[in-house]
N, C-alpha and C positions, 0 to 999 in steps of 0.2 A: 302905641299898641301895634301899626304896623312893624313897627322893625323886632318889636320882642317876637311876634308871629315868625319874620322869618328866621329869626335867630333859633327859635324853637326848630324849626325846617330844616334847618344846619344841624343845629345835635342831634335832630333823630338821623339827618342822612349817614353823620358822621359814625353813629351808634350800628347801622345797616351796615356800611363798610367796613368796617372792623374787623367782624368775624369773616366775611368774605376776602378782606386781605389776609388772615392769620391762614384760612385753611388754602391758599395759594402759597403760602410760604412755606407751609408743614408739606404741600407737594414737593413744591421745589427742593426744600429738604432732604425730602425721604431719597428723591429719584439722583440728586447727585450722589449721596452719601453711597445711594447704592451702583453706581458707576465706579467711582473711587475702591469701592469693597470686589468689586472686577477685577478690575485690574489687578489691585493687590493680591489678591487669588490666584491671577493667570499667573503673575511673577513668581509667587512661591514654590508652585506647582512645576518650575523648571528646577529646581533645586529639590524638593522631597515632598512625599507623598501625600497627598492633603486626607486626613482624616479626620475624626474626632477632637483631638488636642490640638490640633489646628488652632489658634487664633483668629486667623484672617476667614475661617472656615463661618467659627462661632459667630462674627460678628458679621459676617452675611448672612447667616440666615436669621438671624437675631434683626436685619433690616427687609431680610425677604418679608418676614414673620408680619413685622407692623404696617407693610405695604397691602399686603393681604387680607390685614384687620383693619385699614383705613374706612370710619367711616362704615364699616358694617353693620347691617341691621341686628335688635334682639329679636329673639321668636317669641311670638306674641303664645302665652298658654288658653287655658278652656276659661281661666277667671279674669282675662286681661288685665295681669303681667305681663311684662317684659323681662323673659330671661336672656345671660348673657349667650353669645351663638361664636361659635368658633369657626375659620377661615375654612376646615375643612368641610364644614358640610355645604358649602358653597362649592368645593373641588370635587366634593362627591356626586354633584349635582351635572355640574357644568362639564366635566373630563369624559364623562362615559363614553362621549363618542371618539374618543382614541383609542385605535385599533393596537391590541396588547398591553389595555392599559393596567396598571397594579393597583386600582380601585376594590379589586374584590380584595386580595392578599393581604392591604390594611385593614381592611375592615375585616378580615379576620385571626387579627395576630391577636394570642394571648396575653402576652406580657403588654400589650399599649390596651387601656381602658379607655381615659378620656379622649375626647373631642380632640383638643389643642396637642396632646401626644401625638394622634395616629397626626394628626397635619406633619407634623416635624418628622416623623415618619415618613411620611411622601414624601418631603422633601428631600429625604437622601435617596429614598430608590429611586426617585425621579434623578437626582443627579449622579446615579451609578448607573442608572439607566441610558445616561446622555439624551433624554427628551423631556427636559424641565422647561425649554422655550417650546416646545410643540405641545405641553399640556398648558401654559400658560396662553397662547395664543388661540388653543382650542377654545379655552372658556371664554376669552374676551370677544369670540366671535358670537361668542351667544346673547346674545343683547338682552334678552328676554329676561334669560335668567339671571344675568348679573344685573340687569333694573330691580327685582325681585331682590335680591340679598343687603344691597348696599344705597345709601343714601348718597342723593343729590352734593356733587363736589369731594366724591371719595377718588382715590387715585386710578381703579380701575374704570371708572365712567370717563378719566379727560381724557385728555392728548398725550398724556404723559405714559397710559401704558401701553403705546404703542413703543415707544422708548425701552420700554421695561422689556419687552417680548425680542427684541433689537439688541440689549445688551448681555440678556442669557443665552443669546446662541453660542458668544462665547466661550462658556465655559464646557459645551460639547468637548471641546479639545484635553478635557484635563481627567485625567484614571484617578476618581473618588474610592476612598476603601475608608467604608463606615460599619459598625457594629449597633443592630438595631435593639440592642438590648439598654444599651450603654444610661449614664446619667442625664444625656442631651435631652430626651425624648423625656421627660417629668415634666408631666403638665400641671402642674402645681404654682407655677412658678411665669410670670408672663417676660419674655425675650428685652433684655435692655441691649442697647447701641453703643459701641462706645467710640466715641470722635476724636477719641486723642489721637489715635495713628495717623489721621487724614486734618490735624490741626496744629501739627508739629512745622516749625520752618528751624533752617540751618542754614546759617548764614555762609556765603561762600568767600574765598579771597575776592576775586574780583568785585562782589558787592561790597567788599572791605573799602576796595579802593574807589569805586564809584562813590561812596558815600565820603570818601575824603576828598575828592575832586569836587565834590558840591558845596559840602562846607569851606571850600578853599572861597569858591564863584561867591556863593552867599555871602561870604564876609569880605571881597573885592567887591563887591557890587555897592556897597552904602555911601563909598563915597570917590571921586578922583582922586586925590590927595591922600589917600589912607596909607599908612604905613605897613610894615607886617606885622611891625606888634599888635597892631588893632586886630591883625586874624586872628579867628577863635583857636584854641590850644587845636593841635592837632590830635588824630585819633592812634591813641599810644598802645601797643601791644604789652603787656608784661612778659617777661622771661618764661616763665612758665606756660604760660600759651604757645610761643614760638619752641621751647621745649618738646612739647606735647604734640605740636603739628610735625615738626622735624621726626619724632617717633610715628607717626602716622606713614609720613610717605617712606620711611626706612621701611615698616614694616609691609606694606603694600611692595615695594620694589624688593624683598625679601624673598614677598610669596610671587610675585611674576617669575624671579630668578627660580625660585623652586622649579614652577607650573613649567618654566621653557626646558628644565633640565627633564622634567619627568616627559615632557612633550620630546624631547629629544632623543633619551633613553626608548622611551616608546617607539618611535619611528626608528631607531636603530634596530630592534625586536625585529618589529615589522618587514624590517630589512631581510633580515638574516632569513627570517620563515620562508620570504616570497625566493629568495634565492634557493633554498633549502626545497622548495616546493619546487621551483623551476625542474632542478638537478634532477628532483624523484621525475618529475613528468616526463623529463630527457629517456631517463632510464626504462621507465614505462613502456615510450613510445621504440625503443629499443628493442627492447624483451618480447613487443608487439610484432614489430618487423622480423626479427626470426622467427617466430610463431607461426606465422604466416610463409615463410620459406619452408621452413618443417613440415608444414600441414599440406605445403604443395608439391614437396620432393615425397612423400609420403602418397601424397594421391597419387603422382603418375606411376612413382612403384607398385603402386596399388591395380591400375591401370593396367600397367606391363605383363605382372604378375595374370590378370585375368585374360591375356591375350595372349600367354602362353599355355593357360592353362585349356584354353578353347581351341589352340591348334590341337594339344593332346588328346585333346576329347575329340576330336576329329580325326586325328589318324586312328586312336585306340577304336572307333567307330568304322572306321575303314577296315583296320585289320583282322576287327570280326567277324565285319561284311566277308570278308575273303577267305577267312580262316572258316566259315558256315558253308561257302561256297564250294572249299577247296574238298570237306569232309564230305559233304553232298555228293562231290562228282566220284571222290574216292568210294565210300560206300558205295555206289549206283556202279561202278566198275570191277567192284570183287566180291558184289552179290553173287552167291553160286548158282550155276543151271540147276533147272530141277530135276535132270537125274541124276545129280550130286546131292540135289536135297533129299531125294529119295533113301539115296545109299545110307546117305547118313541117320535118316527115319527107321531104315531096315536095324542099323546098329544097332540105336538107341532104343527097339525095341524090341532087340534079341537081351540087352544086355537088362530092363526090366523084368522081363519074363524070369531071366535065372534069380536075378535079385530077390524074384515074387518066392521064386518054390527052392528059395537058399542056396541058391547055389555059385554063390557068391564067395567064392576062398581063394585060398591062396594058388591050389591047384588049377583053376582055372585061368586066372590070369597074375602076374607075378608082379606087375606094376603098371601102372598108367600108362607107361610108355610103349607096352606091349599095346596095350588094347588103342592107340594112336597110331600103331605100326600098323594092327586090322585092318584099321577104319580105312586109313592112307591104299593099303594093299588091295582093299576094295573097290575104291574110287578109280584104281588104276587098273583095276580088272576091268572095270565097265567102260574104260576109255575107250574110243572108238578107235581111234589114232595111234592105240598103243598096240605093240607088235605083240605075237603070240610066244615071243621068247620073253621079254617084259613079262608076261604072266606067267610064266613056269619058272623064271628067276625070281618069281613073288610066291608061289609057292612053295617051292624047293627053302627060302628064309623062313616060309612060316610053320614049315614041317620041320625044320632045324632046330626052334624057339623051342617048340613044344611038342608032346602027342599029342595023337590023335584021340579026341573023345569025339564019344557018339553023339551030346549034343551039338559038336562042332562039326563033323562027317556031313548031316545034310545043309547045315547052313554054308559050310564050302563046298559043296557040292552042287548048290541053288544055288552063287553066284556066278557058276561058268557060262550059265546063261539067259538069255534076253527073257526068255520065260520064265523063269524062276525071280527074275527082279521085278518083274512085273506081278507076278502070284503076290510078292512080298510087299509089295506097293499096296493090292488091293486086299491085303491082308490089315495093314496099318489101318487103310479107311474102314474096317470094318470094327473098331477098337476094341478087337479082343487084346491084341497087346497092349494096349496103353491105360487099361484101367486097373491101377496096384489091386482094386477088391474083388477082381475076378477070376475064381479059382481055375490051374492048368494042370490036369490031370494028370499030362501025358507031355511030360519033360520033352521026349524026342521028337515030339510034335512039328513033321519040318512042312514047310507049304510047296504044292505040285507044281 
């Protein structure tokens, strides 16, 4: 009885272990598979653009997908059911505190209804975003709420998503271009894996021959005395294999030959430009340098030109100054005395008066130059200096010119002397002559 008891102790421990070995395995699983799905990703992503039709695309997130659903809770309804609960509303919960996150923008795209759509949604604007390790590692910090969504021994509760948060930051480095419309996003349908890419082996030459060097030792080893016959057949290639590999490295040492010639042609290109580019810089820096001679044989002409233009302006300043000066002194020295001004006041206002009462013809004076002769013949009567035969040869010219009229008799007659030039002076000040609109009665009107 005793030993069936502890036998029974055994298959229940062993029964306890079980499921606790399966769901460390299904970890271990998930989080290699999805290291392998990494890399394969980084590698593509050097050669063309990871999108939608991506394979290596599909089947990460097809491993993101079940990492995310490991082990998560249903939500409990008002009847106590257990409905199914998708990865997102646990990302909906746990992400918010990422600053710019795209938590609202899903949840409100028209085209994604379900639960498990918008999820696969996040999932690409997260990695078009380049912060699908920072929303990842946001949530897993929150302990509270990922205790809350998922059950005891799910992958985000071990040690393992610390791994998980570690091997997304790689894929920052890779330019995603996804269309959130596309077939991907149907939540209809739940995310399979597929392991054949990462379960593939290809045997290489040198493991060719290491495994003939074994079989060699294995079948020398049985006994001292063995002969060769006793080794196992050796491992024999067919024609066709060696065919098919000799096509292999042709065609690979084809495409190097291509790649070095396009790599050569190229650099030849390259050549030519930077030479090409050299010459124009030469030329450039040429065309600069006279520029610069131009622009400075230009300035001091420039220069020159204003330093002659500023002696000019200084002499032409000067010869004003002198030429003002020269007029000044000349005016101020053949201003006339004023008993020359007078005589000529007397003229000027004998010859008004006839003008006033018409008597302005031809009889009177015969041309300008007559009445220039007067003026002159007057000026030289009143001279002090001038001799008394000077005046009678100025009379006797001016009784030769003309007769004698009566308005002329006393006006030459008034100028023989000092007192009749003077009557005539203060006849002027009194402007009976000088005003056209004052009527003269008395033509022969001469002053005493």
């Amino acid at each position: 009885m005793a030993s069936l008891g502890l036998g029974g102790l055994n298959v229940s421990a062993r029964r306890k272990s079980v499921p606790s070995r399966n769901a460390a395995v299904e970890r271990r699983n998930l989080i290699t598979v999805c290291r392998f799905s990494v890399k394969t990703l980084i590698d593509r992503s050097c050669f063309e653009t990871i999108d939608d039709s991506s394979p290596e695309f599909n089947n990460f997130a097809a491993i993101l997908e079940q990492i995310l659903s490991h082990r998560l809770k249903g939500q409990i309804t008002w009847f106590g059911y257990e409905s199914p609960r998708s990865f997102w509303d646990y990302i909906r919960v746990a992400c918010r505190k990422v600053s710019h996150n795209c938590i609202c923008s899903i949840e409100n795209m028209e085209n994604v209804s379900s639960s498990r759509a918008k999820g696969r949604a996040w999932i690409r604007v997260a990695l078009m975003e380049k912060h699908l390790s920072e929303y990842i590692s946001t949530a897993l910090r929150d302990f509270k709420t990922t205790r809350r969504f998922y059950e005891d021994g799910a992958i985000v509760l071990g040690e393992e998503a610390n791994m998980l948060a570690g091997m997304l930051l790689g894929l920052n480095a890779i330019d995603f271009s996804f269309c959130l419309k596309g077939e991907g996003l149907d939540g209809n349908f739940p995310a399979v894996i597929d392991y054949t890419p990462y379960l593939k082996f290809t045997q290489s030459s040198d493991s060719i021959s290491s495994d003939e060097e074994e079989l060699r030792t294995l079948g020398s080893s049985g006994s001292e005395g063995s002969t060769p016959e006793n080794i196992g057949p050796p491992f024999i290639m067919d024609e066709n294999s060696w065919y098919n590999k000799c096509k292999r490295v042709e065609q690979k040492y084809r495409l190097a030959l291509e790649q070095k010639g396009y790599l050569e042609e190229l650099v030849r290109l390259r050549e030519n430009q930077l030479s090409e580019s050299i010459s124009q810089n030469k030329l450039l820096l040429q065309r600069i340098e006279d520029m610069d001679l131009a622009h400075k044989m230009e300035k001091e002409q420039l220069e020159y030109i204003i330093v002659e233009l500023q002696d000019q302006l200084t002499v032409l300043k000067n010869n004003d100054l002198r030429s003002r000066q020269e007029l000044t002194t000349h005016l101020t020295n053949q201003w006339p005395s004023p008993g020359a001004l007078d005589v000529n006041a007397v003229a000027l206002d004998t010859l008004l008066y006839r003008k006033h009462n018409q008597q302005w013809d031809e009889k009177s004076f015969q041309s300008l130059d007559q009445l220039s002769a007067e003026v002159s013949l007057s000026q030289t009567s009143l001279d002090p200096g001038h001799s008394q035969d000077g005046k009678q040869d100025g009379i006797n010219l001016l009784n030769e010119g003309k007769e004698d009229t009566p308005s002329l008799l006393g006006l030459c007659g008034s100028l023989t002397s000092v007192a009749s030039y003077k009557s005539l002076t203060s006849l002027k000040s009194s402007e009976y002559l000088a005003s056209p609109t004052t009527e003269m009665t008395s033509p022969g009107l001469t002053p005493s």
